[in-house]
C-alpha positions as CSV (number, residue, x, y, z in Angstrom):
1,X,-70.4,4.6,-59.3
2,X,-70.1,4.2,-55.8
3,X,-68.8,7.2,-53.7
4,X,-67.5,7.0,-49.9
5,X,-67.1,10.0,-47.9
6,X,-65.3,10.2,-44.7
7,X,-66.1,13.0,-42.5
8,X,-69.8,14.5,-42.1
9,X,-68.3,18.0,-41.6
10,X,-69.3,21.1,-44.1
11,X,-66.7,19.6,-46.2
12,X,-68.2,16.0,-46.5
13,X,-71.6,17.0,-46.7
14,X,-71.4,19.6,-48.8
15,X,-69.8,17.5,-50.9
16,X,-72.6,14.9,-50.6
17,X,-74.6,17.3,-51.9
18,X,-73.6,18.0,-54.9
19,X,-72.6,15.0,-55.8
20,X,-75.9,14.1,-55.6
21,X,-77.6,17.5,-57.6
22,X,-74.9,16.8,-60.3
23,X,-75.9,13.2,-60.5
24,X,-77.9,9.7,-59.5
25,X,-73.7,8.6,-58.1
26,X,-74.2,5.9,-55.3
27,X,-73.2,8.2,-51.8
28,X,-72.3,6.8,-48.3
29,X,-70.9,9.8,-45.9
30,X,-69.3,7.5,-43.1
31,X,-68.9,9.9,-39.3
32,X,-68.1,8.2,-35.8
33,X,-68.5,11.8,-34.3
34,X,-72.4,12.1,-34.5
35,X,-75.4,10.5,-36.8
36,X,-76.2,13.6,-38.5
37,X,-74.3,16.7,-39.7
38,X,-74.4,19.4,-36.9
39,X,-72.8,23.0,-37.5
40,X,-69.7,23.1,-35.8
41,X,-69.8,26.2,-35.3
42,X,-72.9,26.5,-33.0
43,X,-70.8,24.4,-30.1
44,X,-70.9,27.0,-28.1
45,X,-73.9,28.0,-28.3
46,X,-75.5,24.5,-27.1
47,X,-73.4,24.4,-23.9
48,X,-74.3,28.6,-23.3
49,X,-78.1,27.5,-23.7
50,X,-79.2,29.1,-26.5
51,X,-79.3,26.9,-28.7
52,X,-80.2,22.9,-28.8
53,X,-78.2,20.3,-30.4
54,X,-81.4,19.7,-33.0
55,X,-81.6,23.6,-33.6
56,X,-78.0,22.9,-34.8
57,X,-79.0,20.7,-37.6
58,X,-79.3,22.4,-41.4
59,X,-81.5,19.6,-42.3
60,X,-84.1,17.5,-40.8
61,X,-83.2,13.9,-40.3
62,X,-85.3,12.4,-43.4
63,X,-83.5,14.6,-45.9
64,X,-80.2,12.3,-46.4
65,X,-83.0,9.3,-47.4
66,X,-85.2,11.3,-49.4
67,X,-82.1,12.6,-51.4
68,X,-80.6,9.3,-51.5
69,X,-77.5,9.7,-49.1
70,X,-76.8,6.7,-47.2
71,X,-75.3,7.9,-43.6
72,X,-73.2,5.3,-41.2
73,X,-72.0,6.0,-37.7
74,X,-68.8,3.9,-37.4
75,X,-65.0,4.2,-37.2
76,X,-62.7,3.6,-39.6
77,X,-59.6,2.0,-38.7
78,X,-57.7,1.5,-42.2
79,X,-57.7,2.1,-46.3
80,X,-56.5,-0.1,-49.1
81,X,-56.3,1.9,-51.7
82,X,-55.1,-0.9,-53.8
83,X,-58.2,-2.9,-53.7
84,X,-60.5,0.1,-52.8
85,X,-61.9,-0.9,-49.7
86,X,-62.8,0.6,-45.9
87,X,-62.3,-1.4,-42.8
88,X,-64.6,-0.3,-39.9
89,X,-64.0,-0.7,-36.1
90,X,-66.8,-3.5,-36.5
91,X,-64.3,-5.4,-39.2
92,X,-66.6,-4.5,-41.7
93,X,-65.3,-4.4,-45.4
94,X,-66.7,-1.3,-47.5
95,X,-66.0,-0.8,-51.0
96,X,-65.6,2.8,-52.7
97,X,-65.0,3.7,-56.5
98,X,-63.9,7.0,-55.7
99,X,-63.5,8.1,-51.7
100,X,-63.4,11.6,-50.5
101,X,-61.4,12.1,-47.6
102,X,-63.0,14.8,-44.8
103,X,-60.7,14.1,-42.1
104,X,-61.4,17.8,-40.0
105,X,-58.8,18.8,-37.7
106,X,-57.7,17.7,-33.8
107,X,-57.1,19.6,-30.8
108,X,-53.4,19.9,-30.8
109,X,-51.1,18.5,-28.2
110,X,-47.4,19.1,-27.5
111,X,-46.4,16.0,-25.0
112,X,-47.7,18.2,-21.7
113,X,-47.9,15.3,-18.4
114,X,-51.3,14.8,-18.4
115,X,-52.7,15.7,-21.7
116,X,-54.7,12.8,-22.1
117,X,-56.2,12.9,-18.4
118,X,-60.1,12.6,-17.8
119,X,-61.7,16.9,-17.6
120,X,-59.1,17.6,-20.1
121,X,-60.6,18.5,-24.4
122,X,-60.2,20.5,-26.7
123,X,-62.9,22.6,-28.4
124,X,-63.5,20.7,-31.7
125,X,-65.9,17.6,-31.4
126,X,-69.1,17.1,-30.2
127,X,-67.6,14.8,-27.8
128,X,-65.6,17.6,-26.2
129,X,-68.8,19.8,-25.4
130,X,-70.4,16.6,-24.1
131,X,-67.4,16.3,-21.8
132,X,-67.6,19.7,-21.2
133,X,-71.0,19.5,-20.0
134,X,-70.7,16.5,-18.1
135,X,-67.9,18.3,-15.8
136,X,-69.1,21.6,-15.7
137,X,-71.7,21.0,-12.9
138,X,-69.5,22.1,-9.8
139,X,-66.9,23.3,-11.2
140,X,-64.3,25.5,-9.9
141,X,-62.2,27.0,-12.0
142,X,-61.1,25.9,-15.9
143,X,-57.4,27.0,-16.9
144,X,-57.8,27.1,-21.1
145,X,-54.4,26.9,-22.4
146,X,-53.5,28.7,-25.7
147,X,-55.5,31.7,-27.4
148,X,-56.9,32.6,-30.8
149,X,-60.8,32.1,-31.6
150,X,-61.0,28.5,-30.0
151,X,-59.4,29.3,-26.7
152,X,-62.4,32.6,-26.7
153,X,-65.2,30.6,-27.5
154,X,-64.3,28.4,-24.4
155,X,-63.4,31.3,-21.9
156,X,-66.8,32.3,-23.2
157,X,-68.7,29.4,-22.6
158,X,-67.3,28.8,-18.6
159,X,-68.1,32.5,-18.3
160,X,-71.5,32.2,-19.6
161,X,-71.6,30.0,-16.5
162,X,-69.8,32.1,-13.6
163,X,-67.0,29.6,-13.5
164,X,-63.4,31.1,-12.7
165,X,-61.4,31.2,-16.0
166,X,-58.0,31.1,-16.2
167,X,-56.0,31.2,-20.0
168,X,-52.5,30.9,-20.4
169,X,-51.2,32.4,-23.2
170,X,-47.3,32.1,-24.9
171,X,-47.2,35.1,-26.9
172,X,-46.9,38.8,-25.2
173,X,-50.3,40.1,-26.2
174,X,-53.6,38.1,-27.0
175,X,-52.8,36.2,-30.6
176,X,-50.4,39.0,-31.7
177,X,-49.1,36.5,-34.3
178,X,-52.6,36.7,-36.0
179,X,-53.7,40.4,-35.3
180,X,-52.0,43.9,-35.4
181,X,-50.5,44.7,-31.9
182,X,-53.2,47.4,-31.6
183,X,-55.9,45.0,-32.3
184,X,-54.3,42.5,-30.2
185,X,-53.9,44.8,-26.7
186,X,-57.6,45.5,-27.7
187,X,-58.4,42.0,-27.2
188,X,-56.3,41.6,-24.0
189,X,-58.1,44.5,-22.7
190,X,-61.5,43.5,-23.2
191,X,-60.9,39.9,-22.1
192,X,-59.6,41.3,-18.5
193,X,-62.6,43.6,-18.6
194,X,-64.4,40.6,-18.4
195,X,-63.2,39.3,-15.3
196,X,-61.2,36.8,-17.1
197,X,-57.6,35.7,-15.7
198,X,-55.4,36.0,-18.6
199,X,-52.2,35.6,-18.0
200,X,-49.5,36.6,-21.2
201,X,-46.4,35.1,-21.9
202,X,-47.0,32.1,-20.1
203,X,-46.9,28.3,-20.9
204,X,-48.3,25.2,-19.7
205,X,-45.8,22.9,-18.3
206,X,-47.9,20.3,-16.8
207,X,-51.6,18.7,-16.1
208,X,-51.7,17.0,-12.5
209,X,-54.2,14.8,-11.8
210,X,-55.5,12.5,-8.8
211,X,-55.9,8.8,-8.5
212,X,-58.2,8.7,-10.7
213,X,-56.6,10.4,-13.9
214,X,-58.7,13.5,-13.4
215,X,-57.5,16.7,-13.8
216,X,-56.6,18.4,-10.7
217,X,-54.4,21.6,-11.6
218,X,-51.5,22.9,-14.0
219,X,-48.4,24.6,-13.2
220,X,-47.3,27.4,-15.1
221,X,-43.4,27.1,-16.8
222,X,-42.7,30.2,-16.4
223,X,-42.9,30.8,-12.5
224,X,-43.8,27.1,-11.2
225,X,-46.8,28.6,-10.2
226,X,-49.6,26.1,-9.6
227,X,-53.1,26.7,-10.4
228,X,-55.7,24.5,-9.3
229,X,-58.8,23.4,-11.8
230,X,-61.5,20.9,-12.1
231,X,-61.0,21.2,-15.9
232,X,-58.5,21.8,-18.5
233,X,-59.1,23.1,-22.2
234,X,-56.2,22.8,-24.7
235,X,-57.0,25.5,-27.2
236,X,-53.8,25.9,-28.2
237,X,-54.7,25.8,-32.3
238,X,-55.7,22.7,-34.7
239,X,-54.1,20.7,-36.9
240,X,-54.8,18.2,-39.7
241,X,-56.4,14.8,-38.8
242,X,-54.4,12.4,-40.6
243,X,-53.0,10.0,-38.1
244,X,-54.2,6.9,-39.4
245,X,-53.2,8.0,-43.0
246,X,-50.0,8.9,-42.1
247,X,-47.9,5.2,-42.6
248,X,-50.0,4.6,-46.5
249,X,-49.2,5.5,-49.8
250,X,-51.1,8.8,-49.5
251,X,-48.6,11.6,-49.9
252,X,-49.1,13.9,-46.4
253,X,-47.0,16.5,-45.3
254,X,-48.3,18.9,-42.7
255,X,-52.4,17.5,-44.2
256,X,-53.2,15.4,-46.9
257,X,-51.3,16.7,-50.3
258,X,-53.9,17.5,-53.0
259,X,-53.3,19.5,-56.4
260,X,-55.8,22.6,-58.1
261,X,-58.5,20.2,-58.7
262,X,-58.3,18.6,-54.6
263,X,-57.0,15.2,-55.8
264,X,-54.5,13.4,-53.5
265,X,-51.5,11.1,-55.4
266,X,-54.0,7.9,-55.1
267,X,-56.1,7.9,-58.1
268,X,-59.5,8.4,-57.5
269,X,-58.8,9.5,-54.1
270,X,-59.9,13.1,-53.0
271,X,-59.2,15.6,-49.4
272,X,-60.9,18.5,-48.5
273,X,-61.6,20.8,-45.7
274,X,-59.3,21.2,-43.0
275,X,-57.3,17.7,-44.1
276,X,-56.5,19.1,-47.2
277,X,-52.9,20.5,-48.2
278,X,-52.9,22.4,-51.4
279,X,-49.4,21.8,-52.9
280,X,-49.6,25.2,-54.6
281,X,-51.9,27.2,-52.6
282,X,-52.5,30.3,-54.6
283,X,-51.1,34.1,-53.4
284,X,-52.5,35.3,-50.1
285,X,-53.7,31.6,-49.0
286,X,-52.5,29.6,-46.9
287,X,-51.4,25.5,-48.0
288,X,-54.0,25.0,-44.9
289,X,-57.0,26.7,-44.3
290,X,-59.0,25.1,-40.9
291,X,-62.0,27.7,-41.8
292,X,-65.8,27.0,-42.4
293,X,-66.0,28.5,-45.6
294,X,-63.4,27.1,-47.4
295,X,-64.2,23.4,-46.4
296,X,-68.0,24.5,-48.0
297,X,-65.7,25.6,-51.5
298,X,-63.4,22.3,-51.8
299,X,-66.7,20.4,-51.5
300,X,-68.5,22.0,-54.1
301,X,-65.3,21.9,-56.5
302,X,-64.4,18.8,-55.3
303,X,-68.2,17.1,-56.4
304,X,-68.0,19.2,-59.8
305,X,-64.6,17.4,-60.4
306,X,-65.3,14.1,-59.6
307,X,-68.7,14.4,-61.6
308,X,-66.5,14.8,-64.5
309,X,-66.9,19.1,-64.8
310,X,-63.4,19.6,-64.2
311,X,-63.1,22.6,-61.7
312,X,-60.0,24.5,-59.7
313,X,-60.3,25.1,-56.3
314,X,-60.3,28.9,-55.6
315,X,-61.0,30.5,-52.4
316,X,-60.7,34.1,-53.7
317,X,-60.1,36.8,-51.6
318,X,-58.6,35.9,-47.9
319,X,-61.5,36.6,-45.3
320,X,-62.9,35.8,-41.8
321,X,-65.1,36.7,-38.9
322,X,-65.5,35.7,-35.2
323,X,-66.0,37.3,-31.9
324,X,-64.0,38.4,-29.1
325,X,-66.8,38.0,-26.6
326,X,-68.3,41.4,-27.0
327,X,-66.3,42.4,-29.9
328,X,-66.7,41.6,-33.9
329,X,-64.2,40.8,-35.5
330,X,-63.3,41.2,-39.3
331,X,-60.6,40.5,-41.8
332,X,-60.3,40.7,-45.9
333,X,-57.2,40.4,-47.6
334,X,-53.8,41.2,-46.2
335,X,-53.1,42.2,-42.8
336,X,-50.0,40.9,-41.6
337,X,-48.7,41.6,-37.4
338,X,-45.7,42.0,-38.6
339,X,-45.9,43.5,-42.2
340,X,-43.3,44.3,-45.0
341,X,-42.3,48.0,-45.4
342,X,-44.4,49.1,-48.4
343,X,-47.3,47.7,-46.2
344,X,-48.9,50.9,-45.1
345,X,-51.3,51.0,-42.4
346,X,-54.1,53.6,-41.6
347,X,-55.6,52.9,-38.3
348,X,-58.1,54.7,-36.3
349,X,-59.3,53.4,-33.1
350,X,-62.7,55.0,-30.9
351,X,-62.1,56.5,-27.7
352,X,-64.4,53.6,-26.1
353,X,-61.0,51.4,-26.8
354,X,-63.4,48.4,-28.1
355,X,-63.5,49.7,-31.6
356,X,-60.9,50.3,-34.7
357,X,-60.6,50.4,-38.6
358,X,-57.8,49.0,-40.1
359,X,-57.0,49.4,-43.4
360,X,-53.5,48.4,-45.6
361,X,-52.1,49.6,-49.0
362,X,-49.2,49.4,-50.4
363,X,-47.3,53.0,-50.7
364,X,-45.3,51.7,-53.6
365,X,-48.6,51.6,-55.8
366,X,-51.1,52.9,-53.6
367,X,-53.4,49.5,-53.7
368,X,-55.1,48.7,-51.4
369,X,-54.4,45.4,-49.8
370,X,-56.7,44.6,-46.8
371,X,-59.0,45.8,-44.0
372,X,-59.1,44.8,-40.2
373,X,-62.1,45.6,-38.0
374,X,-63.0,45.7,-34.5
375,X,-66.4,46.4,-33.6
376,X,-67.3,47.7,-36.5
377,X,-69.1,45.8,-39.9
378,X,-68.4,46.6,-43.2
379,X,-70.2,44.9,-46.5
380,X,-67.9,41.9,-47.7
381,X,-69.4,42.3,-51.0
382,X,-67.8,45.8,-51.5
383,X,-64.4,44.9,-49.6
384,X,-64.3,41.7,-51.8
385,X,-64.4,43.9,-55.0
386,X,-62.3,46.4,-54.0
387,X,-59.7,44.3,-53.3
388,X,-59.9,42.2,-56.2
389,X,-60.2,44.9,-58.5
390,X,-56.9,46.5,-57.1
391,X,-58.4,49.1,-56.1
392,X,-56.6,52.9,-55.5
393,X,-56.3,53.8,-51.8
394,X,-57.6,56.9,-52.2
395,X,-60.3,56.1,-54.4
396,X,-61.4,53.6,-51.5
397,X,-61.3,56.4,-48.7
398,X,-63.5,58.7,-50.8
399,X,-66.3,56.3,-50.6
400,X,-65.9,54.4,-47.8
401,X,-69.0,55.0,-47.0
402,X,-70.8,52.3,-49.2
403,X,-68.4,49.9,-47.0
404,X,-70.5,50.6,-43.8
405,X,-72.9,47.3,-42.8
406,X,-76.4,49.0,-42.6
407,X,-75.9,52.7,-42.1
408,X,-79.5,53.5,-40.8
409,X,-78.8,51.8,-37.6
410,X,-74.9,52.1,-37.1
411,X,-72.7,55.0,-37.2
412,X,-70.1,56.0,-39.7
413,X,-66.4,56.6,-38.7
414,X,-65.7,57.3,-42.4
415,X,-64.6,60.6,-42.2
416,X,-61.9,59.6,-39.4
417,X,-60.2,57.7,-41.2
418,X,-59.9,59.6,-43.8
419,X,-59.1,62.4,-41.9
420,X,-55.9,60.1,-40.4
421,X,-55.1,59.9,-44.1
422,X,-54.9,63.3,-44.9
423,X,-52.7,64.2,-42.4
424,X,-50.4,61.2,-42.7
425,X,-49.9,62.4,-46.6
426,X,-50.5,66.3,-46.6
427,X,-54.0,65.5,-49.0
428,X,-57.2,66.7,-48.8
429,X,-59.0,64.4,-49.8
430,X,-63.3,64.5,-49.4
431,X,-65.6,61.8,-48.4
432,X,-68.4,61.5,-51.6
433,X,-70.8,60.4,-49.6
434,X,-72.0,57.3,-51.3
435,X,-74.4,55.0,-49.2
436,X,-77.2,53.6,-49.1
437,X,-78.5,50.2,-50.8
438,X,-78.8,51.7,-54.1
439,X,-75.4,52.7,-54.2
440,X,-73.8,49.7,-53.3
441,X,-76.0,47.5,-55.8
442,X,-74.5,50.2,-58.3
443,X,-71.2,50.0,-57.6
444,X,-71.0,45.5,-57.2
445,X,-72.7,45.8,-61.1
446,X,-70.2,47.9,-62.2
């Protein structure tokens, strides 16, 4: 059987993988992006210089051979499903028995004059750090437009640099419609402390450019303000890559529709990764997930299912982790900005301002529903069980403690929060002092 894979992305190669450790399939993983699968990820940290594009790759270029993977650099331009075939940007005709689509996401774009200009990218492809690199040389100032993790990780990178930043933000506090408004002033803070120009509740309204289609400058919506740049990075979030799918038989809403077992409405078609739309994403996930992890799940469950092992997809508990330039950041289960009323929060922040512990139950049955940290690790191991085991609130305070990432070396705010506890419900409630790697192997056997 002869499998096609487009996209050489976590998704697409993970899939490739097991594909071929469940069996002797026939596998081509088709990418116009690069020759070999790169960790996305690591972007940044080619263009900050401290890492190399080859230190990026998991594998070393004769592993797709030796494990029988057949890799072509080429552009797809179009799909008949009804004959099964590929056509590439070279006209060339490739046939698939069962095709796995790993489309990735794109930079989004909302019409803005100029969006398409020359020193104007996103932060997705290798091609936007290589324009990034080519135009950073000289360089002035960069205006990054929109927040979140992608609009960071570029204000970091120009930074890493000395070049002038400037971000222009929509919402009234840095991505306040992701994190509580504590965590999100945090975040605001720490960028300013930076040096960083952020500017809050303000929208792009256009890119100007010279003669040459070159980014010149923006101008602000708000005030008419006009800031001049050498480059402009459109951060403002990421969304399904689908385009040339769109006008098929493939059923797509806001990504490519695919059921429990990531199949599309085409037989013997398959999406995963950040493509994919689950029509019945399960509680606490969302119908699109543009995250690492999950594109490295749908590919395993995707090769189990198309190997004939029939498997659900099932991301588990809801997590993730990034960095606010200096600051960690942390996130299992529910935390919602703006949260329902029997979401209860306890919340303890360190005097430094550049730390905090978040953590959610609900007051009707006292489960606890989520953590949020800032600064601060905790072991996603124990979080993971706690949460999926339903666990009491107060039973979670009292040995918090087996939470903390590596207690030899970091300190323990454990007793805070439980103290903030206490006196929000008149208890008296003790810490039991669990910790240690003995106690947490005892506790995830349990």
């Amino acid at each position: 059987m002869k499998i096609v894979i487009i996209g050489n992305g976590i998704s697409g190669i993970t899939t490739a993988r097991w594909i071929r450790k469940l069996s002797n399939h026939d596998i081509t993983v088709i990418s116009s992006e690069t020759d070999y699968f790169f960790s996305r990820t690591a972007l940044m940290y080619i263009y900050m210089g401290h890492m190399r594009y080859e230190d990026t790759k998991p594998y070393e270029d004769w592993f797709w051979s030796k494990n029988r993977i057949n890799l072509i650099n080429t552009y797809i331009e179009s799909i008949d499903f009804k004959k099964n075939t590929l056509l590439s940007s070279d006209k060339k005709e490739i046939p698939y028995d069962k095709l796995v689509l790993a489309l990735g996401s794109k930079s989004n774009k909302f019409g803005w004059p100029g969006q398409d200009a020359e020193r104007v990218s996103g932060l997705y492809s290798y091609q936007d750090l290589e324009q990034m690199e080519a135009n950073s040389e000289k360089l002035d100032r960069a205006v990054i437009v929109g927040g979140g993790l992608i609009g960071i990780e570029m204000a970091e990178m120009f930074h890493s640099r000395e070049i002038p930043v400037t971000m222009l933000v929509r919402e009234e506090s840095y991505w306040d419609n992701a994190l509580p408004i504590e965590e999100s002033q945090m975040v605001s803070r720490h960028i300013k402390h930076h040096g960083i120009d952020l500017r809050l509740k303000s929208n792009l309204k256009e890119i100007h450019t010279n003669e040459s289609n070159q980014a010149i400058g923006v101008t602000i919506a708000e005030t008419g303000e006009m800031i001049e740049c050498g480059y402009v990075g459109l951060t403002a979030g990421v969304s399904p890559n689908i385009g040339f799918v769109k006008n098929t038989n493939l059923e797509t809403n806001r990504g490519i529709l695919v059921d429990k077992y990531l199949k599309t409405n085409i037989d013997d078609v398959y999406a995963v990764g950040d493509c994919a739309e689950m029509r019945e994403p399960l509680d606490g996930r969302r119908p699109v997930e543009a995250i690492w992890y999950t594109g490295r799940m749908m590919g395993e469950t995707v090769a189990y299912n198309i190997c004939d092992k029939p498997v659900e997809y099932d991301p588990g508990i809801w997590f993730n982790s990034a960095k606010f330039l200096d600051i960690e950041y942390q996130v299992y289960g529910s935390v919602i900005p703006n949260p329902p009323e029997n979401h209860k929060s306890i919340y303890w922040e360190h005097p430094d301002g550049e730390k905090s512990i978040r953590i959610v139950y609900d007051t009707n049955t006292k489960v606890i529903l989520g953590f949020n940290l800032m600064g601060i690790r905790y072991r996603h191991e124990v979080c993971e069980k706690w949460l999926s085991r339903k666990e009491n609130i107060e039973e979670v305070l009292q040995n918090l403690e087996m939470a903390n990432f590596d207690p030899e070396f970091y300190k323990s705010y454990s007793e805070d929060v439980l103290k903030i506890y206490n006196n929000q419900n008149g208890t008296s409630l003790k810490s039991k002092k669990k910790r240690g790697l003995k106690s947490v192997l005892n506790f995830l056997n349990t």
